[in-house]
C-alpha positions as CSV (number, residue, x, y, z in Angstrom):
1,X,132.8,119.0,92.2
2,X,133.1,115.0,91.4
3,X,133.3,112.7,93.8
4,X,136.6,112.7,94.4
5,X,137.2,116.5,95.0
6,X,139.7,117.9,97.5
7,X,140.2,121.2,98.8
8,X,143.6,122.2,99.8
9,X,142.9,125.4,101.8
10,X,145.0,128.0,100.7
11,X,146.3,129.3,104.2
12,X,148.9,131.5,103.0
13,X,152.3,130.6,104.9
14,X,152.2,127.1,103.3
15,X,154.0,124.8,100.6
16,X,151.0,123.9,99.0
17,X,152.5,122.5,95.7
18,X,153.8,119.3,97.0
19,X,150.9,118.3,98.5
20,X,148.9,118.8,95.9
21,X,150.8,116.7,93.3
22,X,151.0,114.2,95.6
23,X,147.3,114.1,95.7
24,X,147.1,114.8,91.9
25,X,149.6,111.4,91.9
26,X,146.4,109.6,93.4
27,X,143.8,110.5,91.3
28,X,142.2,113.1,93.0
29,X,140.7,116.2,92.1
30,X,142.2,119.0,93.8
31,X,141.9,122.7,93.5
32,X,143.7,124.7,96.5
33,X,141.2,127.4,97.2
34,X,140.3,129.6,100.5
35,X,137.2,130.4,99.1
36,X,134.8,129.7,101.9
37,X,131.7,128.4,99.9
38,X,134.1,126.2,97.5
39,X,136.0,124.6,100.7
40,X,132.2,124.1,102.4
41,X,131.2,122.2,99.0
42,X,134.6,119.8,99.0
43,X,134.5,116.0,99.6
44,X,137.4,116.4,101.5
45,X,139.9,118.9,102.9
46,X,143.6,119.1,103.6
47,X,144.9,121.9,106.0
48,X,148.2,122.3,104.7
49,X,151.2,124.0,107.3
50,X,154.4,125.2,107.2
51,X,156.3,127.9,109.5
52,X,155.0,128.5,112.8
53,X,151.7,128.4,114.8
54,X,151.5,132.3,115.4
55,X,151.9,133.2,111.6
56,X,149.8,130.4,110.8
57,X,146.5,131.2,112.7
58,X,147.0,135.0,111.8
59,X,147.0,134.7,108.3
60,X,143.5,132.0,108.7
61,X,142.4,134.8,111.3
62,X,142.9,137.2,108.4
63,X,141.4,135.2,105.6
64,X,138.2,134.6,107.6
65,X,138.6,130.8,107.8
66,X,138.4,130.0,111.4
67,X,134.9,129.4,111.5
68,X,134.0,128.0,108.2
69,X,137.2,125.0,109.6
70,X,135.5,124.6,112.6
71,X,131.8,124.3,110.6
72,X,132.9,121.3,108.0
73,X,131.8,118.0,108.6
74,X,133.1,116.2,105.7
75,X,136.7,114.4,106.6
76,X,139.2,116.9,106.9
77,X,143.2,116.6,107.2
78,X,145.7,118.6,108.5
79,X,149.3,118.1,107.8
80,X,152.6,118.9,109.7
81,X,151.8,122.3,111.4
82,X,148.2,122.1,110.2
83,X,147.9,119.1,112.2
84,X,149.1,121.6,115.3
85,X,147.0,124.2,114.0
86,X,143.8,121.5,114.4
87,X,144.3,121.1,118.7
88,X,143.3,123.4,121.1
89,X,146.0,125.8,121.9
90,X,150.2,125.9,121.1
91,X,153.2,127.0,123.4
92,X,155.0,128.2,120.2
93,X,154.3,132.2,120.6
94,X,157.9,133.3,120.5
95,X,157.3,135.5,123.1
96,X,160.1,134.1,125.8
97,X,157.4,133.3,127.8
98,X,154.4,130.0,128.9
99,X,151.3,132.1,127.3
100,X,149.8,129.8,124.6
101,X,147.8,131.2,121.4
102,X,144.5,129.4,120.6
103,X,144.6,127.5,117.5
104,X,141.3,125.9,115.6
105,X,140.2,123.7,118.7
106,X,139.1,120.9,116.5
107,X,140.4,118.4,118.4
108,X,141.9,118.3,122.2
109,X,145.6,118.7,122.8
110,X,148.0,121.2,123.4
111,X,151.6,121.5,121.2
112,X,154.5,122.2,123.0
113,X,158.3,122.2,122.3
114,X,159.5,118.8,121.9
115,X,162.2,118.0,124.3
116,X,164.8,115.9,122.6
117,X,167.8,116.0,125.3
118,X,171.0,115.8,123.2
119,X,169.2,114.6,119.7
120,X,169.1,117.7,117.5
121,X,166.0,119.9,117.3
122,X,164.0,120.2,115.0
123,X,163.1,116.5,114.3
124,X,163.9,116.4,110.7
125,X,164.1,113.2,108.8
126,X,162.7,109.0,108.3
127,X,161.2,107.8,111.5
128,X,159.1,105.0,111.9
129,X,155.2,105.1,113.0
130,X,152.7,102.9,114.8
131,X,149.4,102.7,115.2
132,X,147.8,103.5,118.9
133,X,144.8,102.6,117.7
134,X,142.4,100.7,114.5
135,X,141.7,103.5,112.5
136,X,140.9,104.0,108.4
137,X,143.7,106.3,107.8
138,X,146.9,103.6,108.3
139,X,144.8,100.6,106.5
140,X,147.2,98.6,104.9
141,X,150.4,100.6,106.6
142,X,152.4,98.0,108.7
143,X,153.6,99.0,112.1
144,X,157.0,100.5,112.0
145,X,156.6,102.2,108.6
146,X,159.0,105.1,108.1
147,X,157.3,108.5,107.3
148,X,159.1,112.0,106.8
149,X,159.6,114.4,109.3
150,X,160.5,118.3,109.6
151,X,159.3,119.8,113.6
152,X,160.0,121.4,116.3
153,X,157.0,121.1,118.1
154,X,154.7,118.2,119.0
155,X,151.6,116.9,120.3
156,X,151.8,114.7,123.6
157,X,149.9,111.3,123.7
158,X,146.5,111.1,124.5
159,X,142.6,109.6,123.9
160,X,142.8,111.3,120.5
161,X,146.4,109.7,119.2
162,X,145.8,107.4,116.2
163,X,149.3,106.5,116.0
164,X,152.9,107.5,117.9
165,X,156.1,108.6,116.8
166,X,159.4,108.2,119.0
167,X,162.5,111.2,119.3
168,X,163.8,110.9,122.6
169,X,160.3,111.5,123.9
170,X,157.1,109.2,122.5
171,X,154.0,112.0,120.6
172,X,151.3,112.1,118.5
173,X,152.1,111.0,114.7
174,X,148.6,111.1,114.5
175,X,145.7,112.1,115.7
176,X,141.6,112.3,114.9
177,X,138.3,113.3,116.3
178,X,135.1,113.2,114.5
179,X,135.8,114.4,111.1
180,X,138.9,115.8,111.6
181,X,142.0,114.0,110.8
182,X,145.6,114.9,111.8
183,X,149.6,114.1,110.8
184,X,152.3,115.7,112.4
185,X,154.3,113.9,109.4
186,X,154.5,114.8,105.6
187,X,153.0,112.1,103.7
188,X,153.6,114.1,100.4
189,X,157.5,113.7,101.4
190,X,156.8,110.1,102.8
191,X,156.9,107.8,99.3
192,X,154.8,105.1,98.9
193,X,153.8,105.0,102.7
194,X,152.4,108.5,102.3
195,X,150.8,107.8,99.2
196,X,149.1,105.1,100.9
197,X,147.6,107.4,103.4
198,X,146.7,109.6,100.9
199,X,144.5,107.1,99.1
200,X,143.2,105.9,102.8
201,X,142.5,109.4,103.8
202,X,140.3,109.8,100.2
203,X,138.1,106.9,100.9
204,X,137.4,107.7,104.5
């Protein structure tokens, strides 16, 4: 694969085209793919999500991904619900009930229902973004950039937050540990702000 070669795993419950046109828009090479020994082989990695956490994990659970996510080291990003998917466990199980399902465990956190008092739920639209944090992924992104929403969910605050959203309550916009990269945002929705990323996130 050339040196610019990104996987876009093929989860199964996600809108994969947008993403990759996005990156296509960019230069890249992308192939979407959950073939285990062609995502292991990729300079880079997007875990796309749309939908919900429960649907999400089953159909990686069922595709035999979970352990070759867990196993890559080169950088890897997850978008929107894959972003949800990449923490530790989520209170979305639809069940009426507390009981969380474990997601990927990439990176510490837990996603739970935002709570947005009288605002309307899901989050859905422009909000603006700032860093918490230096990091390689928002070079060149001022403070207060607007990036594109669609959630219901979110990830609180924390060690791990690159940068911080606010809808009635402040969460995670983004978040990172070792190789693994996360945005509760759509950059492929987001303009030139998520083109931006994009290009950061390719020469990470």
């Amino acid at each position: 694969m050339s040196a610019n070669s990104l996987v876009i795993i093929d989860t199964g419950c996600a809108n994969i085209a947008s993403v990759k046109f996005a990156a296509q828009r960019i230069g890249l090479n992308v192939s979407v793919s959950s073939d285990l020994a062609e995502i292991k082989k990729a300079q880079r990695v997007i875990l796309p999500g749309v939908g919900s956490a429960p649907a999400a994990m089953l159909s990686i659970q069922q595709k035999g991904l979970v352990e070759c996510i867990q196993s890559l080291t080169q950088p890897v990003l997850g978008v929107c619900l894959g972003m949800q998917l990449m923490v530790t466990e989520s209170e979305e199980n639809h069940l009426g009930n507390h009981a969380t399902i474990p997601c990927l465990n990439l990176i510490p956190g837990v996603v739970a229902k935002m709570q947005v008092g009288d605002l309307r739920l899901p989050h859905m639209g422009w909000n603006q973004v700032t860093s918490a944090q230096p990091n390689p992924l928002f070079k060149g992104i001022d403070d207060g950039t607007y990036f594109y929403f669609v959630h219901g969910y979110a990830v609180a605050q924390s060690d791990y937050t690159l940068a911080t959203c606010h809808y009635h309550q402040t969460f995670s916009a983004a978040i990172h540990h070792n190789n693994f990269y996360g945005v509760q945002f759509h950059p492929e929705r987001s303009s030139d702000a998520g083109a931006q990323l994009l290009k950061n996130f390719s020469r990470i």
